[in-house]
Backbone bond lengths (Angstrom), bond angles and torsions (degrees), N, CA, C in turn:
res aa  C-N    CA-C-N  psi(-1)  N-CA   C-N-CA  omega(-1)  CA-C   N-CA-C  phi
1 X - - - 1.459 - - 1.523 108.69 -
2 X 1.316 123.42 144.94 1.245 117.18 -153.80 1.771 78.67 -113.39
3 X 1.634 94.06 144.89 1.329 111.59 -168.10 1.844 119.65 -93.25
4 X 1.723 100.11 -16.85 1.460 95.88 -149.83 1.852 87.98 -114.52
5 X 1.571 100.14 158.58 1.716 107.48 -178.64 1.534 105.00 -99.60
6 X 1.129 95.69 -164.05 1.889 125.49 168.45 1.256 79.38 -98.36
7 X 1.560 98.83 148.79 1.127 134.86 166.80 1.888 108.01 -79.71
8 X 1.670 115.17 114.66 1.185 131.30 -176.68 1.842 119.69 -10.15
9 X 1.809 106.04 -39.12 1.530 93.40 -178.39 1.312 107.56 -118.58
10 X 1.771 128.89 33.52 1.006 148.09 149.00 1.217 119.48 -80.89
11 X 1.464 111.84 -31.58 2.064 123.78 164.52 1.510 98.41 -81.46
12 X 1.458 121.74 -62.38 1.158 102.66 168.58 1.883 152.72 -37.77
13 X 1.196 82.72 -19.12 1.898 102.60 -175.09 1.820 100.67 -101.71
14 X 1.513 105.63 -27.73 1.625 123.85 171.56 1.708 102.75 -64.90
15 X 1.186 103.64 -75.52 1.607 88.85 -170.77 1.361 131.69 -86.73
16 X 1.373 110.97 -5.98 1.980 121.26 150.23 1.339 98.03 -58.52
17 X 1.147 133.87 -75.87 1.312 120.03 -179.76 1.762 132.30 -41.55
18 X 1.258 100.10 -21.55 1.440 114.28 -170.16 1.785 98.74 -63.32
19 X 1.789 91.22 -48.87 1.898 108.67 -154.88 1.537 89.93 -75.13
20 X 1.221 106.72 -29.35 1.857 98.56 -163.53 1.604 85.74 -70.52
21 X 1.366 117.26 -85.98 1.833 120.53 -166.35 1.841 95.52 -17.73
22 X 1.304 120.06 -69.93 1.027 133.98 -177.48 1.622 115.26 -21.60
23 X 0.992 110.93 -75.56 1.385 130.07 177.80 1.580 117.04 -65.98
24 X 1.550 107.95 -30.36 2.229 111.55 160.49 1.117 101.63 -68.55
25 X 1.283 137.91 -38.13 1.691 135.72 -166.94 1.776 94.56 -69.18
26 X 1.528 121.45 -60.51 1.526 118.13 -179.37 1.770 117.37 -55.72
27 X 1.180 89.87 -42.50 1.519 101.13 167.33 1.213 127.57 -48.61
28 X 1.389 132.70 -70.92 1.132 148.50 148.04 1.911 122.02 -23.23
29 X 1.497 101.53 -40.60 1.409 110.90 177.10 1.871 102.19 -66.66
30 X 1.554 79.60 -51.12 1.944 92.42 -177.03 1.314 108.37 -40.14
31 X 1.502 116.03 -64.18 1.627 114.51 169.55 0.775 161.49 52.30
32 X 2.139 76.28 -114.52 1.508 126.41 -172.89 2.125 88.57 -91.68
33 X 1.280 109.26 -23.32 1.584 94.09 -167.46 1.508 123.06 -107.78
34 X 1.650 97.37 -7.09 1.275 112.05 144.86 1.304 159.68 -128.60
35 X 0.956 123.13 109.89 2.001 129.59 -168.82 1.313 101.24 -40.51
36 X 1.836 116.79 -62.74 1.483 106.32 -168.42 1.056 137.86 -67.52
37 X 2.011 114.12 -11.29 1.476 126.88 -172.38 1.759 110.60 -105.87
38 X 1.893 96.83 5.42 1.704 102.24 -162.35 1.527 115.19 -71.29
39 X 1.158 118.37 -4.86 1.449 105.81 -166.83 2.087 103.78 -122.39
40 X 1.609 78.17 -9.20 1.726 83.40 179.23 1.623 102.98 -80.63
41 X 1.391 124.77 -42.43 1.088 151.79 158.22 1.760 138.13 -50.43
42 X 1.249 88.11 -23.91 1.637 116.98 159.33 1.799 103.53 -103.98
43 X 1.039 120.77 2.18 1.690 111.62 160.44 1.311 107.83 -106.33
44 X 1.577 147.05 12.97 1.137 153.97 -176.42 1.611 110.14 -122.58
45 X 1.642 107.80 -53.06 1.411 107.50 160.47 1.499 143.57 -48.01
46 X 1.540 112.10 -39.32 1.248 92.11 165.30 1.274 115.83 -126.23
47 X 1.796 135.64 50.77 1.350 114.59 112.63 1.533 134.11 -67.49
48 X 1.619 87.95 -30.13 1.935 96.43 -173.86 1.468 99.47 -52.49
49 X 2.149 127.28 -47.91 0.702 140.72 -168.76 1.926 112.13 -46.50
50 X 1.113 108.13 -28.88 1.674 125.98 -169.01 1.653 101.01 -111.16
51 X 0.940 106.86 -11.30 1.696 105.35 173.03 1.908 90.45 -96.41
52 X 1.203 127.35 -19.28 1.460 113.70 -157.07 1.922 87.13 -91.31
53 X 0.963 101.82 -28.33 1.654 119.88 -166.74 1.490 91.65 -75.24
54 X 0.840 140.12 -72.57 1.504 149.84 175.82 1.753 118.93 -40.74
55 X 1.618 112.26 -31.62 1.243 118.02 -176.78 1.663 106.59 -97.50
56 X 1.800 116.66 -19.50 1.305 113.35 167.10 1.651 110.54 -35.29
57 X 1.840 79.25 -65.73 1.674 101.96 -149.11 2.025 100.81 -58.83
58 X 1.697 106.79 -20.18 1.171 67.61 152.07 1.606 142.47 -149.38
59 X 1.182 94.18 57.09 1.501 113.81 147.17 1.119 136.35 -89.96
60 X 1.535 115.41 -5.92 1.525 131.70 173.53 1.598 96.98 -90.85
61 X 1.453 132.49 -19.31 1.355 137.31 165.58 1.555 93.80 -91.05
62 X 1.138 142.33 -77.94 1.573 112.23 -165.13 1.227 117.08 -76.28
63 X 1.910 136.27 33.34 1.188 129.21 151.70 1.430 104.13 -96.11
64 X 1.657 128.34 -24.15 1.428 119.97 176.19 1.460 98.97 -60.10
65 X 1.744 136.33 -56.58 1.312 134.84 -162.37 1.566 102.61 -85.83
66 X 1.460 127.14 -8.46 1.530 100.71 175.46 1.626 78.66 -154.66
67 X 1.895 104.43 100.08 1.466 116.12 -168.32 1.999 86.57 -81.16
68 X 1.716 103.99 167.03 1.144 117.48 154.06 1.480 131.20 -34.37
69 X 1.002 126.94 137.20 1.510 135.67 -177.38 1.960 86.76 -77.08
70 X 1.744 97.82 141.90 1.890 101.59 -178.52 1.082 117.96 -37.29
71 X 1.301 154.57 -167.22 1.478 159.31 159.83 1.725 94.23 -103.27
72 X 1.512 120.32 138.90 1.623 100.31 172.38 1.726 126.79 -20.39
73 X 1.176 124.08 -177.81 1.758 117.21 168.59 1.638 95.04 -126.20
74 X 1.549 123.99 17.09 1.645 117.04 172.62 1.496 93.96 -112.35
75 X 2.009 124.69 3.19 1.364 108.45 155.01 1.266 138.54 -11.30
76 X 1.314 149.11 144.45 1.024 137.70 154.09 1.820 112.84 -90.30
77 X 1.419 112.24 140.47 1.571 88.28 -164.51 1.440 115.80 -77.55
78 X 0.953 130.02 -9.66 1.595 147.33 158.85 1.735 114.97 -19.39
79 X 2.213 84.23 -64.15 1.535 109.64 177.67 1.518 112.48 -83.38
80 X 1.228 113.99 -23.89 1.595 113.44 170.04 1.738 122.71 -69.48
81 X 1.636 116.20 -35.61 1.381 145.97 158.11 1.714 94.49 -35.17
82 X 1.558 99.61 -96.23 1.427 110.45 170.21 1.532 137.67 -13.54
83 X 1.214 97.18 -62.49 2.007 116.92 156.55 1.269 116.44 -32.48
84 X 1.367 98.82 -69.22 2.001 100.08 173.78 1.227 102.79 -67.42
85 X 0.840 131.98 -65.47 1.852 131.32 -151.07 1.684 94.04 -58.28
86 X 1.198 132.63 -23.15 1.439 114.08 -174.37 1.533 95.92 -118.55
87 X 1.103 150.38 13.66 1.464 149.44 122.21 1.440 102.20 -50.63
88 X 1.366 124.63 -67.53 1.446 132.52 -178.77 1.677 115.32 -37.73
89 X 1.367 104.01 -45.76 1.505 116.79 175.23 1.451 112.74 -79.52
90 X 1.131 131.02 -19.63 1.452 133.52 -170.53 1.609 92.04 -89.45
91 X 1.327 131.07 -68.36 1.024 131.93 -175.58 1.799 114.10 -41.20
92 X 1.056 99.07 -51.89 1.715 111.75 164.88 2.060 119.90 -35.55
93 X 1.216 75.60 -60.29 1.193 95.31 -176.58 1.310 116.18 -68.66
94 X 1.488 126.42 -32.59 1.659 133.82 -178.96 1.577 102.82 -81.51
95 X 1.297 118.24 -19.51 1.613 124.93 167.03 1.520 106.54 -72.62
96 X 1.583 115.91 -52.71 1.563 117.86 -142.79 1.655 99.05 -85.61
97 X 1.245 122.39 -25.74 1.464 134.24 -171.43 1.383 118.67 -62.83
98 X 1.912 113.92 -44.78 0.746 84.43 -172.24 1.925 103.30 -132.19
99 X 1.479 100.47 40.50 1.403 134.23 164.30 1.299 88.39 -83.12
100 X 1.326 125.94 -92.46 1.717 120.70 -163.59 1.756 112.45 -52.69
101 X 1.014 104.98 -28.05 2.002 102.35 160.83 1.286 117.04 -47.67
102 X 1.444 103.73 -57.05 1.608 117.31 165.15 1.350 123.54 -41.88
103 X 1.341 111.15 -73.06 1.602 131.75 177.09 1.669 99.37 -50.86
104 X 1.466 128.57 -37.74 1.689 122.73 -173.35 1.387 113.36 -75.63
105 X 1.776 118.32 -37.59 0.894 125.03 -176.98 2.009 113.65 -79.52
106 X 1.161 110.21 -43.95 1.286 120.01 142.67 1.456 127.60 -27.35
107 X 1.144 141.41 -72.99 1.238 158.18 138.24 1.702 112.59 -1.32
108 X 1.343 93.51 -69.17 2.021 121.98 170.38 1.296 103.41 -57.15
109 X 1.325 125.03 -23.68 1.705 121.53 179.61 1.796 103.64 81.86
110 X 1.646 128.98 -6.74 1.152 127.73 -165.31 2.004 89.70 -83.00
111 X 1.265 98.04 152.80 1.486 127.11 174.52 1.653 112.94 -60.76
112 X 1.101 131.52 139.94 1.724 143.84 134.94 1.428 116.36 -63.90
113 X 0.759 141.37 64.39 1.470 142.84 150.06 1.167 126.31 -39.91
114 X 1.382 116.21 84.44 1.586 128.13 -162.38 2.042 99.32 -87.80
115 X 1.476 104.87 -55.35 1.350 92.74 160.76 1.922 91.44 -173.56
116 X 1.254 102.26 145.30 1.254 96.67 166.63 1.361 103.94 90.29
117 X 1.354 104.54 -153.04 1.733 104.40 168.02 1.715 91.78 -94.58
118 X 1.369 126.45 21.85 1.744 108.59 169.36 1.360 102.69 -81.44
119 X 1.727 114.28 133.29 1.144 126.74 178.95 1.317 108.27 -126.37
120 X 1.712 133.03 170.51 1.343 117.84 152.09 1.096 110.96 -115.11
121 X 1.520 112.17 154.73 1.213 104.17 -177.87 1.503 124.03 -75.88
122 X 1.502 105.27 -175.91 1.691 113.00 -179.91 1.520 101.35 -65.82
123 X 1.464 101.77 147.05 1.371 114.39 155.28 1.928 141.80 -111.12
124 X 2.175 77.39 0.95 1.489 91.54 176.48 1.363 112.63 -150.58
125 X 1.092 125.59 154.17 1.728 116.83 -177.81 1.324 123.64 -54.53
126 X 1.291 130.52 144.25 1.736 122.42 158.98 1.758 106.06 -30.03
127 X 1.121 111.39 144.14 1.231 116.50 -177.69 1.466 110.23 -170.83
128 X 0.978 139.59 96.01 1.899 133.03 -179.46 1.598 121.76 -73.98
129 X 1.318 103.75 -16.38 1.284 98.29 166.47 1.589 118.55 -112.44
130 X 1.274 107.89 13.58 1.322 112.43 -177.98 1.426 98.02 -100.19
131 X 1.270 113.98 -37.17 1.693 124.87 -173.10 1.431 101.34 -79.40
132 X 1.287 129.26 -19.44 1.390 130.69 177.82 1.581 109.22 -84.74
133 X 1.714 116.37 -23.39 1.545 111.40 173.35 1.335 103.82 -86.20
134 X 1.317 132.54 -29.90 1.481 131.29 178.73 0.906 103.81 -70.90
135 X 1.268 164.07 -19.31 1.312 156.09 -152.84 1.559 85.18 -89.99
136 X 1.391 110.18 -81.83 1.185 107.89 178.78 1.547 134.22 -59.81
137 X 1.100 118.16 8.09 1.117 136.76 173.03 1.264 103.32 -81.47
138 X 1.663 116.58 -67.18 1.881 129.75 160.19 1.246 97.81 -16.52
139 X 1.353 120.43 -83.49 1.812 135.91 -146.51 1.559 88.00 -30.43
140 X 1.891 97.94 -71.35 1.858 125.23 -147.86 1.950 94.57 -40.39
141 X 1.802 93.88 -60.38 1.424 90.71 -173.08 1.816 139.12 -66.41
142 X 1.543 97.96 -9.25 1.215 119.56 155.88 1.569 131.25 -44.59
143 X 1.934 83.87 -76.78 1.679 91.83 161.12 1.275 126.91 -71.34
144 X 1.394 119.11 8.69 1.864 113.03 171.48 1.683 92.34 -81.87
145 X 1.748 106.13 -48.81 1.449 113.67 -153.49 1.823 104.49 -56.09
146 X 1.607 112.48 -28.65 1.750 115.56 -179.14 1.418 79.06 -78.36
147 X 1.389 157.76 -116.32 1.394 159.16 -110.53 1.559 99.91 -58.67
148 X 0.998 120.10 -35.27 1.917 114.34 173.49 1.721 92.83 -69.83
149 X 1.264 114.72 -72.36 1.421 127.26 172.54 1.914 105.22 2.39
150 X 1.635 82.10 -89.32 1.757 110.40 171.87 1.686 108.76 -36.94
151 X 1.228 125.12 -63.12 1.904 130.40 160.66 1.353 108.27 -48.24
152 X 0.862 128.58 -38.83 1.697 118.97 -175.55 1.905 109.68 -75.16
153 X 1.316 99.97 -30.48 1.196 123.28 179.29 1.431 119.88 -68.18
154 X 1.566 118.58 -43.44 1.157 140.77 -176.55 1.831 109.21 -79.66
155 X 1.192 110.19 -42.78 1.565 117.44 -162.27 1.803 66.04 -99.19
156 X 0.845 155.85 76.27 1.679 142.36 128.45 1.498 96.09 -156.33
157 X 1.124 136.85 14.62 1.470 134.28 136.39 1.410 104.14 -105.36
158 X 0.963 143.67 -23.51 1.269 128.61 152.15 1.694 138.46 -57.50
159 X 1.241 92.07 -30.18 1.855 100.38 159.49 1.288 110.57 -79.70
160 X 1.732 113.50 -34.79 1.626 97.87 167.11 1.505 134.50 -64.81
161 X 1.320 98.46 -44.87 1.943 99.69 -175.84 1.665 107.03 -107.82
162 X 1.362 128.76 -12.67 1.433 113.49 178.15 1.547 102.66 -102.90
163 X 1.395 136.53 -52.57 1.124 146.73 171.08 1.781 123.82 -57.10
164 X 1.137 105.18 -33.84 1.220 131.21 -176.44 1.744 107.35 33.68
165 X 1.392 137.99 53.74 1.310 142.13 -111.69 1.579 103.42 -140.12
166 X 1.600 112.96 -32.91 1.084 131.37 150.96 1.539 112.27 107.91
167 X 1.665 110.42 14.27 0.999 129.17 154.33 1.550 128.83 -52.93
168 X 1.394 118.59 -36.21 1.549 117.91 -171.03 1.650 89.55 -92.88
169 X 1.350 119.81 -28.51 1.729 108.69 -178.50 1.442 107.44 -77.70
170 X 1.022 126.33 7.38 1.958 118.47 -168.60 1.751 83.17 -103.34
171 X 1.299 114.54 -16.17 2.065 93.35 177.18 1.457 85.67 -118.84
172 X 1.221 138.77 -68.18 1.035 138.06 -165.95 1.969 118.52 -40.78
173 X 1.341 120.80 8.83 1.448 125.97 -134.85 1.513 93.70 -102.44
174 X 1.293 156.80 -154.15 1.291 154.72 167.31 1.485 96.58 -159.93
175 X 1.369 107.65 4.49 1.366 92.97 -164.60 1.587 83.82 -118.04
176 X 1.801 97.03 156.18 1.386 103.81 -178.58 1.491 127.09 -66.57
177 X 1.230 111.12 147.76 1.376 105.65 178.30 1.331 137.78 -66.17
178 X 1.269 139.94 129.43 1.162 149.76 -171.62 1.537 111.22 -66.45
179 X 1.361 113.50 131.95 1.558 115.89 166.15 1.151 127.92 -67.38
């Protein structure tokens, strides 16, 4: 059983991030499935979308200065393989989601409305058929980002109640981390 945690604002930056992704994926569905809630709902989506972009970059800076606690050492390397490769993909994905949001909406010539009249700017030319492949480009990487989501979810109740290994308690923990 592995003894040591995340460091307190490494869980913290873990599960704010969890509720935000969480809640752009429902959002985003909302949307696409409703006309009357779309534009109230498109003023929530993409700041959260630029706050989610902003909180990657930095947790990919406080995992270089406060790396992961080991993975057990009775791993199997199969499940240790796995571990990275879908951290690797999650991280990917919390970059690529809402970069190409950017780049689609960009493209469309429509505004970022961060708050106020703060906007960001474009990152790609007007383009209608470029904004018509990003769109769908958005959707695809969306629904990869819930199905990693859903796997990350699954293999971390599974270290909790089948493995019992002490992997889901080193983020999941409230208690401070051990030196």
């Amino acid at each position: 059983m592995t003894a040591q945690r995340f460091p307190a604002f490494s869980r913290l930056l873990h599960w704010l991030m969890a509720a935000m992704i969480l809640a752009m994926l429902f959002i985003g569905i909302g949307m696409v499935a409703s006309l009357a809630d779309y534009h109230w709902l498109l003023s929530i989506h993409r700041p959260l979308g630029v706050a989610i972009l902003v909180l990657v970059a930095v947790r990919l800076v406080n995992r270089q200065i406060n790396p992961p606690p080991p993975l057990p050492a009775d791993m199997p390397t199969h499940l240790r393989i796995a571990a990275h490769a879908s951290h690797g993909l999650l991280y990917a994905l919390m970059f690529a989601v809402p970069l190409v949001g950017w780049a689609m909406l960009s493209a469309a010539r429509y505004p970022i409305v961060l708050y106020g009249a703060w906007q960001l700017p474009p990152i790609l030319p007007q383009n209608d058929m470029l904004y018509a492949w990003l769109r769908s480009t958005h959707t695809v990487l969306a629904l990869a980002l819930f199905a990693v989501f859903l796997a990350h979810l699954a293999a971390a109740l599974t270290h909790a109640f089948v493995f019992r290994d002490g992997v889901f308690q080193s983020m999941a923990s409230v208690r401070r981390a051990k030196a």
